[in-house]
mmCIF file of the N, C-alpha and C atoms, coordinates in Angstrom:
data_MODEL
# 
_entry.id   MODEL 
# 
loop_
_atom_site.group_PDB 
_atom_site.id 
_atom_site.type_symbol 
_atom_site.label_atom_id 
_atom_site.label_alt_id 
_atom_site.label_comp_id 
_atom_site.label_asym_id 
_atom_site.label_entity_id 
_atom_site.label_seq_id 
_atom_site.pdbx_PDB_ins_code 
_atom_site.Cartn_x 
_atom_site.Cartn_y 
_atom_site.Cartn_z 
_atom_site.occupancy 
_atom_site.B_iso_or_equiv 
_atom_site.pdbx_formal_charge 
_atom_site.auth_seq_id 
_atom_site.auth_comp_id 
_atom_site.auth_asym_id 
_atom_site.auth_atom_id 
_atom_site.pdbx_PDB_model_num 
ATOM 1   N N  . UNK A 1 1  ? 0.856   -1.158 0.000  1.00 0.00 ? 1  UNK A N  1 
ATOM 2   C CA . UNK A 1 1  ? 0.000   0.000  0.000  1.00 0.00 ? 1  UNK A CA 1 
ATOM 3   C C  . UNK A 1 1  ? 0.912   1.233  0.000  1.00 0.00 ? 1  UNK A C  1 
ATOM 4   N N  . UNK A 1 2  ? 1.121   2.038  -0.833 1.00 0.00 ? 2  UNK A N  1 
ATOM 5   C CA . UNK A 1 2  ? 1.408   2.749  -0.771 1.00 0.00 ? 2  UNK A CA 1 
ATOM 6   C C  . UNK A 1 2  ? 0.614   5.106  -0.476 1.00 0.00 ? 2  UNK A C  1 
ATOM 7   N N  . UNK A 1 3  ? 1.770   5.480  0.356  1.00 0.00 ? 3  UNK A N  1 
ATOM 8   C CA . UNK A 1 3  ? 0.745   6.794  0.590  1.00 0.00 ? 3  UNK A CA 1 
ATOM 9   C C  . UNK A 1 3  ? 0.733   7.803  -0.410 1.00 0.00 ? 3  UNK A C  1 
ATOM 10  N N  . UNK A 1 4  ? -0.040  8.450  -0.669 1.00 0.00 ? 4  UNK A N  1 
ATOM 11  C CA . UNK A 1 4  ? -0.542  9.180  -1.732 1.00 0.00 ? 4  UNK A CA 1 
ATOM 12  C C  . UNK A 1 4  ? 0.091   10.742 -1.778 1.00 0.00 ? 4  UNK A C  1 
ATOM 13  N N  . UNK A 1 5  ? -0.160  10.793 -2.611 1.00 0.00 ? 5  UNK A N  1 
ATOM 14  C CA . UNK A 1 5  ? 0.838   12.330 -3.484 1.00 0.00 ? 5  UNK A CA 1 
ATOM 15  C C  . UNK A 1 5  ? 0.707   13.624 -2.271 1.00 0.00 ? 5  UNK A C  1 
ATOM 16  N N  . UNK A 1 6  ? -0.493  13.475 -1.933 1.00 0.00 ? 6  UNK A N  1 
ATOM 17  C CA . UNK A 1 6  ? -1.286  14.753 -1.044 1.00 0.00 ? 6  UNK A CA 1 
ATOM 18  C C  . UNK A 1 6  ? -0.411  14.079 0.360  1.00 0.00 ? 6  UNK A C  1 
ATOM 19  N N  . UNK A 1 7  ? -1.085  12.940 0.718  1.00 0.00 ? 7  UNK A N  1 
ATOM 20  C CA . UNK A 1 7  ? -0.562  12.697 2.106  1.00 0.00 ? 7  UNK A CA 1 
ATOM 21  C C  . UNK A 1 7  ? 0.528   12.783 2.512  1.00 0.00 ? 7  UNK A C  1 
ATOM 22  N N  . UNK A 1 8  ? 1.262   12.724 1.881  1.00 0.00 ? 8  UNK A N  1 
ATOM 23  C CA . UNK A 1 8  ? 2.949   12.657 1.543  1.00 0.00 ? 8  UNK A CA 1 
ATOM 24  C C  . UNK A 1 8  ? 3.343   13.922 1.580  1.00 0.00 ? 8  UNK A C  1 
ATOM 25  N N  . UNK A 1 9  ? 3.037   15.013 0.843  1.00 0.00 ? 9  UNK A N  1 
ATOM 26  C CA . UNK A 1 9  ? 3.308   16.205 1.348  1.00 0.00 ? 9  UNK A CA 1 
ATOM 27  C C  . UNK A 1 9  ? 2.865   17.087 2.386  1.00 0.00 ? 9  UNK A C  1 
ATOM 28  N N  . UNK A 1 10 ? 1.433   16.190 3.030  1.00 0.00 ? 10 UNK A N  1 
ATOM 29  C CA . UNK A 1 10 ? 1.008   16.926 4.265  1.00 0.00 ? 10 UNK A CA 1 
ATOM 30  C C  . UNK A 1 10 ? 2.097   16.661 5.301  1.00 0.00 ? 10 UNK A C  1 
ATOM 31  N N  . UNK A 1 11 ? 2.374   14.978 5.750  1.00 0.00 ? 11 UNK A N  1 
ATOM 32  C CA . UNK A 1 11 ? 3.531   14.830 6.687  1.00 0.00 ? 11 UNK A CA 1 
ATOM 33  C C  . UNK A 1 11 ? 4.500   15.408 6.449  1.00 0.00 ? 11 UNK A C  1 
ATOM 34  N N  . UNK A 1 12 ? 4.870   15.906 5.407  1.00 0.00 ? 12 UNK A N  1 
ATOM 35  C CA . UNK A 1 12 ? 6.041   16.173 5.382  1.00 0.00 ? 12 UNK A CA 1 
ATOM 36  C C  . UNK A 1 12 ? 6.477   17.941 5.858  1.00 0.00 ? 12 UNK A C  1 
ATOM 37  N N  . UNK A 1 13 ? 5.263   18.523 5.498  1.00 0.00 ? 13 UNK A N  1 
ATOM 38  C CA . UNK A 1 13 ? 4.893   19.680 5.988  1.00 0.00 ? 13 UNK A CA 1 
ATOM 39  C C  . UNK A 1 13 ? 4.525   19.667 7.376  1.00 0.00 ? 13 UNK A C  1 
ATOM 40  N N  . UNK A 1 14 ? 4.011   18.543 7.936  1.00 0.00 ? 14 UNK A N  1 
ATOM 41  C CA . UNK A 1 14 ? 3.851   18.583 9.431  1.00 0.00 ? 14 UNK A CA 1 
ATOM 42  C C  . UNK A 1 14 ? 4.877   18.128 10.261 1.00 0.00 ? 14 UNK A C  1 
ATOM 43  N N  . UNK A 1 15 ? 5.959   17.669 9.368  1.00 0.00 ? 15 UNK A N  1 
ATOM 44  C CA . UNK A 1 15 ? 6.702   17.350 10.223 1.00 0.00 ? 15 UNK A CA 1 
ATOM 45  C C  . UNK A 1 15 ? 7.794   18.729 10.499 1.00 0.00 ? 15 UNK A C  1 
ATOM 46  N N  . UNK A 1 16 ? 8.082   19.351 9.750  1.00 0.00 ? 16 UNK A N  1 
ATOM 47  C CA . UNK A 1 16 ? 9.048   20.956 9.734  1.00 0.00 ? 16 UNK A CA 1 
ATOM 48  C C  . UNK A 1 16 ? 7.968   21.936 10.195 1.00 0.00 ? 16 UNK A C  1 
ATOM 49  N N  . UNK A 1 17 ? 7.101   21.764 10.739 1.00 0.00 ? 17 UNK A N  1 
ATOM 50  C CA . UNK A 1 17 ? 6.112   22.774 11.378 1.00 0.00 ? 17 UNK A CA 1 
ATOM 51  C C  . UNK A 1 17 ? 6.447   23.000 12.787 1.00 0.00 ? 17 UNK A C  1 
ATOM 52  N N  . UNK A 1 18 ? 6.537   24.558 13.230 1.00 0.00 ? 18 UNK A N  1 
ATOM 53  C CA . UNK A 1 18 ? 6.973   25.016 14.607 1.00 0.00 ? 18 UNK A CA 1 
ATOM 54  C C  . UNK A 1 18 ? 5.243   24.529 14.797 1.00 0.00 ? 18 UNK A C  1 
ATOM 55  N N  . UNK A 1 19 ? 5.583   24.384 16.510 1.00 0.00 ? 19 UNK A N  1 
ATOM 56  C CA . UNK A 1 19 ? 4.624   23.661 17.649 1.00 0.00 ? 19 UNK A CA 1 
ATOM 57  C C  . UNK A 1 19 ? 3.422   24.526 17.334 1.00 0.00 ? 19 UNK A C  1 
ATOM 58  N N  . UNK A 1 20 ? 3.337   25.798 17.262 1.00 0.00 ? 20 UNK A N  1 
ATOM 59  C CA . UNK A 1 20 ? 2.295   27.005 17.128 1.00 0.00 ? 20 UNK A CA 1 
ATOM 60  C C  . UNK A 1 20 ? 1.468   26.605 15.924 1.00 0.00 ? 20 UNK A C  1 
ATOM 61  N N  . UNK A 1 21 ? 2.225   26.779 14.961 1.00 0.00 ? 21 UNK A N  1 
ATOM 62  C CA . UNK A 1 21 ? 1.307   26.419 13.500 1.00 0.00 ? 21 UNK A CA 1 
ATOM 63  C C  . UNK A 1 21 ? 1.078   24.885 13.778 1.00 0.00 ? 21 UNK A C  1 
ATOM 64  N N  . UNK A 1 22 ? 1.194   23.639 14.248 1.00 0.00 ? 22 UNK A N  1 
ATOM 65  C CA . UNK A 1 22 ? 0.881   22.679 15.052 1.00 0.00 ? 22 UNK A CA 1 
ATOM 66  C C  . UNK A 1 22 ? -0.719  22.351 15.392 1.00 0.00 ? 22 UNK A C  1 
ATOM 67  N N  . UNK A 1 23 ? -0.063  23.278 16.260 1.00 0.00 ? 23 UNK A N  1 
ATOM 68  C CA . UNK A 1 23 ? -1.319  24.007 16.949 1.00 0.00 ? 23 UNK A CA 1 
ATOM 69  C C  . UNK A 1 23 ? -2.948  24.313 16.092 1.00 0.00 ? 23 UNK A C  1 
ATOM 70  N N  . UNK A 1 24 ? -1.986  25.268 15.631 1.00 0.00 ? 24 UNK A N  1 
ATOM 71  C CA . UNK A 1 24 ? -3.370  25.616 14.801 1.00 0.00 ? 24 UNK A CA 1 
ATOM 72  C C  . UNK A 1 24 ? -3.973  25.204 13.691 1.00 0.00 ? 24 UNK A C  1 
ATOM 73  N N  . UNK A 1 25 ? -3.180  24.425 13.312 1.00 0.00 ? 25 UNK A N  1 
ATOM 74  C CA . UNK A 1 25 ? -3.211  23.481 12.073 1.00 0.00 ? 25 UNK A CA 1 
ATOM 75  C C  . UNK A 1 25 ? -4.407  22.130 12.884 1.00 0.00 ? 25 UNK A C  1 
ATOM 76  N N  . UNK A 1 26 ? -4.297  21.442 13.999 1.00 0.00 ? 26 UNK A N  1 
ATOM 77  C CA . UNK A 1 26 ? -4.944  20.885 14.497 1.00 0.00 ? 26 UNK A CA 1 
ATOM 78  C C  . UNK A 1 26 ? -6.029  21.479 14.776 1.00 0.00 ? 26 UNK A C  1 
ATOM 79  N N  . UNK A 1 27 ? -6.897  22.906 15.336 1.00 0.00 ? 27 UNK A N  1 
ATOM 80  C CA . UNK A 1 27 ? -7.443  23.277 15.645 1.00 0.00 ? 27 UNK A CA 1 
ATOM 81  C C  . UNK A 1 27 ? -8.371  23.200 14.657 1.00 0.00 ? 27 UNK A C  1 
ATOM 82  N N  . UNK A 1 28 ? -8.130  23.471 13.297 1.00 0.00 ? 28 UNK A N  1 
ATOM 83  C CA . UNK A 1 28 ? -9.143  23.520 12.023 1.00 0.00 ? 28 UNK A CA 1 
ATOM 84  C C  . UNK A 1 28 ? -9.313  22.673 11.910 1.00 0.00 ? 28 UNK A C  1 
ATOM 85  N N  . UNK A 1 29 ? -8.329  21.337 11.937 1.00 0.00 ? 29 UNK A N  1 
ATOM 86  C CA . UNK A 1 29 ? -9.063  19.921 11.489 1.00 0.00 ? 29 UNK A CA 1 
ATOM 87  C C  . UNK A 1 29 ? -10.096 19.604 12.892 1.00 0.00 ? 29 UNK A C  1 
ATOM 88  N N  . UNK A 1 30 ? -9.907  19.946 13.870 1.00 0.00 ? 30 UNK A N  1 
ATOM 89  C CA . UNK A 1 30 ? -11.560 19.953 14.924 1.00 0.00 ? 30 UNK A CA 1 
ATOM 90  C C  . UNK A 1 30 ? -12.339 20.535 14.045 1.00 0.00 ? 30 UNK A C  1 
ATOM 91  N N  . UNK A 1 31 ? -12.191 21.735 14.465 1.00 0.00 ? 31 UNK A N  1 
ATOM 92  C CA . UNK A 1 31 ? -13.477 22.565 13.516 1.00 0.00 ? 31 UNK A CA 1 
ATOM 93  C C  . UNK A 1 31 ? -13.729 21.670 11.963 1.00 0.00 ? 31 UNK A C  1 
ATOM 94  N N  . UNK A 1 32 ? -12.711 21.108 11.229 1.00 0.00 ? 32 UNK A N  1 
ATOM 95  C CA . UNK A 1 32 ? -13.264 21.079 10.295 1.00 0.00 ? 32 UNK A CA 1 
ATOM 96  C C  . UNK A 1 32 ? -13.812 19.086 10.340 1.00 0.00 ? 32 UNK A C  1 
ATOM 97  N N  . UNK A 1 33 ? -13.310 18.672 11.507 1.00 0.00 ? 33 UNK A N  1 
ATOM 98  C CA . UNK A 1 33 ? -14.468 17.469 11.758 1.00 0.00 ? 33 UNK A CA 1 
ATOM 99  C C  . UNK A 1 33 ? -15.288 17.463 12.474 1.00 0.00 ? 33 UNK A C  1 
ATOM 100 N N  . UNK A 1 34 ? -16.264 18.774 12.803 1.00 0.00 ? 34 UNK A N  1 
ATOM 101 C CA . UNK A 1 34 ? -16.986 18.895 13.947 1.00 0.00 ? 34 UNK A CA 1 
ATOM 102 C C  . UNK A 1 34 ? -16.593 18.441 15.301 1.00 0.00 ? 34 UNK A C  1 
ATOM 103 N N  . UNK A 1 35 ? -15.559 18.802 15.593 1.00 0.00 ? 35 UNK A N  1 
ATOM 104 C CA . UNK A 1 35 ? -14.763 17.535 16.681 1.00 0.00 ? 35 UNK A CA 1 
ATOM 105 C C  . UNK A 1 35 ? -15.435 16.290 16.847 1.00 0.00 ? 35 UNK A C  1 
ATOM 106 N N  . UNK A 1 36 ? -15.602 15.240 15.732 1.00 0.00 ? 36 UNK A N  1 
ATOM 107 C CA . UNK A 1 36 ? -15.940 14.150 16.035 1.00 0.00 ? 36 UNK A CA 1 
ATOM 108 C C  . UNK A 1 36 ? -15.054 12.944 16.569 1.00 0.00 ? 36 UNK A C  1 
ATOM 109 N N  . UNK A 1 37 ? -13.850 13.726 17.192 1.00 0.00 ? 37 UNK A N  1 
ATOM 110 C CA . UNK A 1 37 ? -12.347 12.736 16.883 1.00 0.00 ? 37 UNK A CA 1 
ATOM 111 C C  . UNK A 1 37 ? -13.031 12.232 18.244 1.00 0.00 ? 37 UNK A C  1 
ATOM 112 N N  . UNK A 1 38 ? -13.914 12.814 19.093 1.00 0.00 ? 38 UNK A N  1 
ATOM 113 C CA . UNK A 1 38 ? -13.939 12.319 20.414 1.00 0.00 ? 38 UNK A CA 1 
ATOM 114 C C  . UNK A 1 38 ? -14.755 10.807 20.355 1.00 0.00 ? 38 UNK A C  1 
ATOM 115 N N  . UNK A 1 39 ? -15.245 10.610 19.358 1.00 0.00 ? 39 UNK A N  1 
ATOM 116 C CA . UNK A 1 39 ? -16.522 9.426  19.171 1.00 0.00 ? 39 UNK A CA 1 
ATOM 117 C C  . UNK A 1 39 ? -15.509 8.043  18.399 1.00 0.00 ? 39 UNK A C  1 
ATOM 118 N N  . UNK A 1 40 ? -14.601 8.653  18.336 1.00 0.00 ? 40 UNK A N  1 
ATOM 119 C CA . UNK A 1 40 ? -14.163 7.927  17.865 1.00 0.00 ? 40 UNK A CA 1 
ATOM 120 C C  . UNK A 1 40 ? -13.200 6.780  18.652 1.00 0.00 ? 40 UNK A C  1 
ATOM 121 N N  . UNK A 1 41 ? -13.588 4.886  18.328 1.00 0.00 ? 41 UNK A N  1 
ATOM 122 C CA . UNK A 1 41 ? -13.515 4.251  19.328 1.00 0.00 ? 41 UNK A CA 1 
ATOM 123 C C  . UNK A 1 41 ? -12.107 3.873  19.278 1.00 0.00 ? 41 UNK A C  1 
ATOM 124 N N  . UNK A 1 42 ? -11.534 3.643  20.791 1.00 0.00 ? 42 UNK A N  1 
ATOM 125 C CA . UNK A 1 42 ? -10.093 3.119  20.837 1.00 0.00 ? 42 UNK A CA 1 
ATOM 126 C C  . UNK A 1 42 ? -9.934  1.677  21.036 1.00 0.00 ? 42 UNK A C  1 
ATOM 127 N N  . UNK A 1 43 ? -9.062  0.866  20.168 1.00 0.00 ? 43 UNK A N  1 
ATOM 128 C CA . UNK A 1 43 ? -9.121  -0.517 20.178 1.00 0.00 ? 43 UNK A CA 1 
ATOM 129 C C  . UNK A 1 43 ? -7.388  -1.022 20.486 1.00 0.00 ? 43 UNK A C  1 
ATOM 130 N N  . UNK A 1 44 ? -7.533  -1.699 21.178 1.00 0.00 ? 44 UNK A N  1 
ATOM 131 C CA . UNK A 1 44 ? -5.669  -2.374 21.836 1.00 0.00 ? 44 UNK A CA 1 
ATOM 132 C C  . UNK A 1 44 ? -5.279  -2.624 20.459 1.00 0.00 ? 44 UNK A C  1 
ATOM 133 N N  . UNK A 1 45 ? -4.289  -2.482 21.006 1.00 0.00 ? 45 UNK A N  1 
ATOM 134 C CA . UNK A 1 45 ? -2.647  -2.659 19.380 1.00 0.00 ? 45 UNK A CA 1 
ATOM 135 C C  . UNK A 1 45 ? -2.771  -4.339 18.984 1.00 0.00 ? 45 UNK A C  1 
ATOM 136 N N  . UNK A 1 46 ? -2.896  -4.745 17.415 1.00 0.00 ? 46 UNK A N  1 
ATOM 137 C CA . UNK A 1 46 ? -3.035  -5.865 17.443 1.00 0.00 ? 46 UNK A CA 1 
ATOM 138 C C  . UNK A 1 46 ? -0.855  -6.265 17.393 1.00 0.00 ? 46 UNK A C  1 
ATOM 139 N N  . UNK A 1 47 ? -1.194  -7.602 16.715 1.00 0.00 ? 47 UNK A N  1 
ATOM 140 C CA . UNK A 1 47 ? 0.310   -8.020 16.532 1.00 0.00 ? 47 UNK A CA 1 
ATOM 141 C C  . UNK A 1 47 ? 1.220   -6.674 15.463 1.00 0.00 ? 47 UNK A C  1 
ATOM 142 N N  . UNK A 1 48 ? 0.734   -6.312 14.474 1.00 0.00 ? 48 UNK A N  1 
ATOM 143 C CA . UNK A 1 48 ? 1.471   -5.488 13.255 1.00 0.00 ? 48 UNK A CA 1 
ATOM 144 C C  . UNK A 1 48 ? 1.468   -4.209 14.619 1.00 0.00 ? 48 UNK A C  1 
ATOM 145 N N  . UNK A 1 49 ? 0.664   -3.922 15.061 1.00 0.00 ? 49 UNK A N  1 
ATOM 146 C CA . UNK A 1 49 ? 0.690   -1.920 15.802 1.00 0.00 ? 49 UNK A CA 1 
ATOM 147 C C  . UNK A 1 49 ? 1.977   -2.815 16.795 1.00 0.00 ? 49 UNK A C  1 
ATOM 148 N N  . UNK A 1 50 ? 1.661   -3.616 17.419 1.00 0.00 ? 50 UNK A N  1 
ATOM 149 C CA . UNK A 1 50 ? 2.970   -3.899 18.703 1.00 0.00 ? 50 UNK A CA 1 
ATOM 150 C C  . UNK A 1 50 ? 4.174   -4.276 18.165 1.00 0.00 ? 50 UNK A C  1 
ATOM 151 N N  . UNK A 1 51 ? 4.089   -5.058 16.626 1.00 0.00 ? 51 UNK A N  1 
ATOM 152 C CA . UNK A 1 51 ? 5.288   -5.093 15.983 1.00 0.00 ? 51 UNK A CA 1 
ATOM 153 C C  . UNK A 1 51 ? 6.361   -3.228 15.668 1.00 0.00 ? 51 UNK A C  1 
ATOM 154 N N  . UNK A 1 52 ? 5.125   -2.655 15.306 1.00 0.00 ? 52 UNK A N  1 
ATOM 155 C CA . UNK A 1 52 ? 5.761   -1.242 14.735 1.00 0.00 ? 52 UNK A CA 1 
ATOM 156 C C  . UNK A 1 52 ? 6.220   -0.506 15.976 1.00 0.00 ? 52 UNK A C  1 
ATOM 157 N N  . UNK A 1 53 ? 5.802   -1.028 17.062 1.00 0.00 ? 53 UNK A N  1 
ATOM 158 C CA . UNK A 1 53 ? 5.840   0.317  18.044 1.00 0.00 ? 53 UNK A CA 1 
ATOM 159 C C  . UNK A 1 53 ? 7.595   -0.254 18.723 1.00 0.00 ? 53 UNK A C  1 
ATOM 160 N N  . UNK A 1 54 ? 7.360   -1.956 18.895 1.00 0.00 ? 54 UNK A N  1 
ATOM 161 C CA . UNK A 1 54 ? 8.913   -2.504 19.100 1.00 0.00 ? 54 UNK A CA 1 
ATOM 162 C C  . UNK A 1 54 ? 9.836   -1.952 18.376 1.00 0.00 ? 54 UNK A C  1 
ATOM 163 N N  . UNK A 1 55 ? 9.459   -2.110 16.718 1.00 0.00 ? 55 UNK A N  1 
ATOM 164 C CA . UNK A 1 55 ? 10.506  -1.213 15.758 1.00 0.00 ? 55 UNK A CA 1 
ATOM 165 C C  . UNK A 1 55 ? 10.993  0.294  16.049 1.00 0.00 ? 55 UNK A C  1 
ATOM 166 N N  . UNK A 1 56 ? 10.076  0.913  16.645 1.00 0.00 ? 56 UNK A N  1 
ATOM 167 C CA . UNK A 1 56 ? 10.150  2.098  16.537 1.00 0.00 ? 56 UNK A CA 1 
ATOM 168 C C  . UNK A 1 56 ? 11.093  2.463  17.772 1.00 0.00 ? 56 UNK A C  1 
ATOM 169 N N  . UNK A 1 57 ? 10.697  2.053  18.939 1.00 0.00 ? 57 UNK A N  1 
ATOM 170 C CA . UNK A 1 57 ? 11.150  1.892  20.081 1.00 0.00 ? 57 UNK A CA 1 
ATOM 171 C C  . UNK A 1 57 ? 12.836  1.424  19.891 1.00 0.00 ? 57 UNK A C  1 
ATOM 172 N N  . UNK A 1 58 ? 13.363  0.549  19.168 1.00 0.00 ? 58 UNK A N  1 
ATOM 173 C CA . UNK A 1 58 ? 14.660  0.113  18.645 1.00 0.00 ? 58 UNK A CA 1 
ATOM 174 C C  . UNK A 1 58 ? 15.043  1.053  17.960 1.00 0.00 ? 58 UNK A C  1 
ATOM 175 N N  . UNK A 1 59 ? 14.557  1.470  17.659 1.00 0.00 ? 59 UNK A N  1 
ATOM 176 C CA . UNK A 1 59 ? 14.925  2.375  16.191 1.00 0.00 ? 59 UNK A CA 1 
ATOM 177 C C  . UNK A 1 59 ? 15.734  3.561  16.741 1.00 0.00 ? 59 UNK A C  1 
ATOM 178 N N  . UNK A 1 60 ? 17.303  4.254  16.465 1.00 0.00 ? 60 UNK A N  1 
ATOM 179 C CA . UNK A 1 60 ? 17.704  5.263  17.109 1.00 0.00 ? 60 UNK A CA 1 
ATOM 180 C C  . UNK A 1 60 ? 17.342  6.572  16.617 1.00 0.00 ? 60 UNK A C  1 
ATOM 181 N N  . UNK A 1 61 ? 16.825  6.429  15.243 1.00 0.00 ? 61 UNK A N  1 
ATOM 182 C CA . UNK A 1 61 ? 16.168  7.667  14.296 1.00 0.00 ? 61 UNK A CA 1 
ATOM 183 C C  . UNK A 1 61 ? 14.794  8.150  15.335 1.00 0.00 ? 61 UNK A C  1 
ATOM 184 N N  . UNK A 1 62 ? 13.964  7.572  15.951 1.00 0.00 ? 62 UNK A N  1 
ATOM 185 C CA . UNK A 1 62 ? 12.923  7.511  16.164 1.00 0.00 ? 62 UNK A CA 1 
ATOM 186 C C  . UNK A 1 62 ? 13.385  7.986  17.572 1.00 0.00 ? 62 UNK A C  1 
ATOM 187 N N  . UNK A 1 63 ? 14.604  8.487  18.054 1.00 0.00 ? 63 UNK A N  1 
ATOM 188 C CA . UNK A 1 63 ? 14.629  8.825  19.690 1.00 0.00 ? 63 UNK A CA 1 
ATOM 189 C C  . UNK A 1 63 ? 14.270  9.828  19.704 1.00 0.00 ? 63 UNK A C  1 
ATOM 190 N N  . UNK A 1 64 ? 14.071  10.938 18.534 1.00 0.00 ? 64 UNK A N  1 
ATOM 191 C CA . UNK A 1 64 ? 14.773  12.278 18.653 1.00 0.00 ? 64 UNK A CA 1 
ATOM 192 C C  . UNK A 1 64 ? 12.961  12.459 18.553 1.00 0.00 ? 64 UNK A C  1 
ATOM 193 N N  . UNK A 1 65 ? 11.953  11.891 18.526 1.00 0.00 ? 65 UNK A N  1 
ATOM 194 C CA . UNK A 1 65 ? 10.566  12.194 18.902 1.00 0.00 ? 65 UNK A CA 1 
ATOM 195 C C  . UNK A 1 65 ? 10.239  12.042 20.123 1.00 0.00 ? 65 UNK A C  1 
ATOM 196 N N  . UNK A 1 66 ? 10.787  11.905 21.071 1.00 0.00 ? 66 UNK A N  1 
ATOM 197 C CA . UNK A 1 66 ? 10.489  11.448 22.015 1.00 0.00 ? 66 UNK A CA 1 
ATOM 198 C C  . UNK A 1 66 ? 10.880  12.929 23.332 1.00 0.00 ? 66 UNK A C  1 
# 
């Protein structure tokens, strides 16, 4: 599966974004999902999410998020 032309340049733009524009960049996607993010249900990590999160966790690229 690969990610798409748009999505690809949104992360990539969200990732060089100061905390502020962050910020407010999140704020519109509420407004612009009626904040429905709250309805939305949380389900435990299967084997692949606990595989990625081990990877990530190993991973020394991945310290500097933390």
């Amino acid at each position: 599966m690969s990610i798409s032309n748009i999505k690809e340049r949104l992360l990539g733009a969200i990732t060089v974004m100061d905390e502020a524009n962050a910020a407010r960049l999140w704020e519109y996607l509420l407004e612009l999902s009626g904040n429905r993010w709250d309805s939305v249900e949380e389900e435990d990590p299967d084997e692949v999410d606990l595989n990625m999160i081990q990877e990530a966790e190993s991973d020394p690229d991945c310290q500097i998020f933390r």
